[in-house]
C-alpha positions in Angstrom: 39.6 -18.2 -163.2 38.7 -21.6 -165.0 40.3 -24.4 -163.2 42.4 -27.0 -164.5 41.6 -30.0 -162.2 39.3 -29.9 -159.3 40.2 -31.7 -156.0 38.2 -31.5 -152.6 38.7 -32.2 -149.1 35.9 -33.2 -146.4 37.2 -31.8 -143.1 35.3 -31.2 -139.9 32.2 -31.4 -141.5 33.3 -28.7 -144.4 33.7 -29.7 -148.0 36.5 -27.4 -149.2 37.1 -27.3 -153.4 40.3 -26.1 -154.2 41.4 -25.3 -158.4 44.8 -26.2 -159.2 46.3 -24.4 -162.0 47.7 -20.5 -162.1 46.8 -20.2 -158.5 44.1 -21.9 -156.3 40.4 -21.1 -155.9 39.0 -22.0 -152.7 34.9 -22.1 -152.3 33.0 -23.5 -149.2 30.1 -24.7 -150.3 27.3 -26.5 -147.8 27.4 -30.3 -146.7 24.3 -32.2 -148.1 22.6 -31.7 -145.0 22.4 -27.9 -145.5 25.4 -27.3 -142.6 28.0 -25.0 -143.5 31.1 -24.8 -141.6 34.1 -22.1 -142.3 37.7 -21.9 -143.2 40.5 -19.5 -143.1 42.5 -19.5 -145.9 46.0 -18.1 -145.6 49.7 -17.7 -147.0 52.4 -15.9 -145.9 51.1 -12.9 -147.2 48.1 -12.4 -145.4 44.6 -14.4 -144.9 40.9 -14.5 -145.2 38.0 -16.1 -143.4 35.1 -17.7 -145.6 32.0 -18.6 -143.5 29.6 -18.4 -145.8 28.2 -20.8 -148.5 29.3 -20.3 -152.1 31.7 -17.6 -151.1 35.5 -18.2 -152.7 38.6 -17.0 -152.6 41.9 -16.9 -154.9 45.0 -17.5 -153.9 47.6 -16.3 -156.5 51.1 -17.5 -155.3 52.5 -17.5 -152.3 53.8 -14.0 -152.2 50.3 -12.5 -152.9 48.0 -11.8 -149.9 44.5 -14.2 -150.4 42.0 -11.9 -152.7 39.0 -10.4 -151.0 35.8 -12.7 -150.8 33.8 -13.6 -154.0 30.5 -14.7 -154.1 29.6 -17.7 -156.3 26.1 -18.4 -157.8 25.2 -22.0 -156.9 25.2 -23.0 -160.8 29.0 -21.5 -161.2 30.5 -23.8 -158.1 28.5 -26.8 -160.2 30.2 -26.3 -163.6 33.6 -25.1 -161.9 33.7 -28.1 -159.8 31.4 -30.9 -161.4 33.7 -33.5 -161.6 35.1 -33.2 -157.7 30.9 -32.8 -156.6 30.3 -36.0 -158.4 32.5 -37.8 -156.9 31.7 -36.8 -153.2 30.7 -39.2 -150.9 27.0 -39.9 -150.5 25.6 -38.8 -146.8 25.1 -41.0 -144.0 22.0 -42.5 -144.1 20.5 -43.1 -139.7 17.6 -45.5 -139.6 15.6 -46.3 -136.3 14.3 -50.0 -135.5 11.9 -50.5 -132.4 11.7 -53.7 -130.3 9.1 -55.5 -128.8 9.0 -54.8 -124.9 11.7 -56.7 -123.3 12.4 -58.7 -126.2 15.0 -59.1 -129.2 12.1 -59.5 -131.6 11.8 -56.6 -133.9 8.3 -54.9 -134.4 6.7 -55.6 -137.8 7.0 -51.9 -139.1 10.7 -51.5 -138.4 11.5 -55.3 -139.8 9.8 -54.2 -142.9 12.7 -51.3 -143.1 15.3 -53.9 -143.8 14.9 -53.8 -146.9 16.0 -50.0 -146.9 18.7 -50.7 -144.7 20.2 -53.0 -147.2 19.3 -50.7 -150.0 21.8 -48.0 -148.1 24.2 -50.1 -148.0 24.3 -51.6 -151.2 23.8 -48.2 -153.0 26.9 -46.6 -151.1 28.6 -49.9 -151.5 29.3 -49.9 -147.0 31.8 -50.8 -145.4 30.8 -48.8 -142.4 27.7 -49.5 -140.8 27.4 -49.0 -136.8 24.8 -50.3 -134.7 23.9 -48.9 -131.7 21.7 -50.7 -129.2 19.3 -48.8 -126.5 16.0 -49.8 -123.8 13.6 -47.8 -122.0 14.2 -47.7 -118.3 11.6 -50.1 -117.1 13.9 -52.7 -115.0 17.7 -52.9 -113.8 20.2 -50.7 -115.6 22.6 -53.9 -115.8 19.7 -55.8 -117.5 18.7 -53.2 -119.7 22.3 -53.0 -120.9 22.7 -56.6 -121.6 19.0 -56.5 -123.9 20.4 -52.8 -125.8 23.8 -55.4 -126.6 21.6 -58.9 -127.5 19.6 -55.8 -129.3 22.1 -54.5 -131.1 23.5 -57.9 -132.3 20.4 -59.3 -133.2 20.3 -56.4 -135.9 24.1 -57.3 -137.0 23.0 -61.1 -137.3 20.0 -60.1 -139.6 22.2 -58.0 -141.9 25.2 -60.7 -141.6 22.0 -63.0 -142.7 21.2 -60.6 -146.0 25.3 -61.1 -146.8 27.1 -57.8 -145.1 30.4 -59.3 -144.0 30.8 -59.1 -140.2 33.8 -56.9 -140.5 31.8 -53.8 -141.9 29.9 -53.4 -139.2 30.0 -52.0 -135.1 28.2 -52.8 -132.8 27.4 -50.8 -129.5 25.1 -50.6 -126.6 24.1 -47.8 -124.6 21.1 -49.6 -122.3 18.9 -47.0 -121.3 21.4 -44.3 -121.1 20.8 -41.4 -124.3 16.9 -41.9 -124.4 15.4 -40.9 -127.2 12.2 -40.1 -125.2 13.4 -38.7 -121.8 11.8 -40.5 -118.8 12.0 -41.0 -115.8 13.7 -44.2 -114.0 11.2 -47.3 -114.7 9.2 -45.9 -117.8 8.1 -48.2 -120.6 8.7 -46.0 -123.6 8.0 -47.9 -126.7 10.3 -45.1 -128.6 13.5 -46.0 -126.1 13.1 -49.6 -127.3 15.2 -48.8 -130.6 18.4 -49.8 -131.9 20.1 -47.3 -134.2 21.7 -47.9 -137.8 23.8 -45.8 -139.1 24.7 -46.1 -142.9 28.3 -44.7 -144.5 
């Protein structure tokens, strides 16, 4: 079946392409991360599970049970569905930036990643960035979340600085609670020292 239009839909972490025209083809294909989810597609004629990448079923009309399970090379989802593929969105993009110990002052390798940062965000034109702020455990819990939040908005300040509007962006702090490194209490871990930027 060639379809007539090509729409998608990005749902719990499944991008489903459906072909509208003399009946609907459905084809789960893999997120760009390589994960591939599942999704049962049904009438009230009958159903059928697709959990595997590429596989696609067609669904006639609504009095007609789901067909069987196809497999789909790869290269046929891409011509079938070019235009809906090119217009999905572009992946997260997670970068880490490490502190200075007990300090707001980023070190000189992660400053240098800026740069990327902004690149990310310019080249999926953001409007969702979230910062998340972190310590090691050395010192009081309370003051270890109040550095993870002066962290964390240090990091918002620099990209507010480089001209991201202050309403695209979160900003959280977890202190030295989700260690990157697990430690025990009082550990200087350069690693923990990190705040986290996630690109959308």
């Amino acid at each position: 079946m060639r379809p007539t239009l090509a729409s998608f839909i990005l749902k719990a972490g499944v991008l489903l392409l459906a072909a509208c025209g003399p009946g609907n083809l459905v084809v789960l294909i893999p997120d760009p991360d390589g994960a591939v989810g599942g999704v049962r597609v049904s009438n009230s004629a009958g159903s059928v599970e697709i959990t595997a990448p590429h596989h696609a079923a067609v669904v006639k009309d609504e009095t007609t049970a789901p067909s069987a399970l196809a497999d789909l090379s790869a290269e046929e989802v891409a011509k079938l569905f070019s235009e809906a593929l090119a217009i999905r969105p572009m992946p997260p993009v997670h970068f880490l930036l490490y502190f200075e110990l007990d300090s707001i002052e980023l070190k000189p390798d992660s400053l240098n990643q800026i740069p990327d940062v902004m690149a990310a965000i310019r080249d999926r034109a953001s409007r969702h960035i979230s910062i998340v702020g972190h310590t090691d455990t050395l010192g009081e819990k309370i003051d270890n979340l109040d550095l993870s939040q002066r962290r964390a908005l240090a990091v918002r300040d620099l990209l507010i600085r480089n001209g991201i509007p202050d309403r695209f962006i979160d900003t959280t702090s977890h202190g030295e609670k989700n260690l990157l490194i697990k430690t025990g209490d009082n550990v200087a871990e350069p690693r923990n020292r990190r705040v986290e930027v996630v690109v959308r």
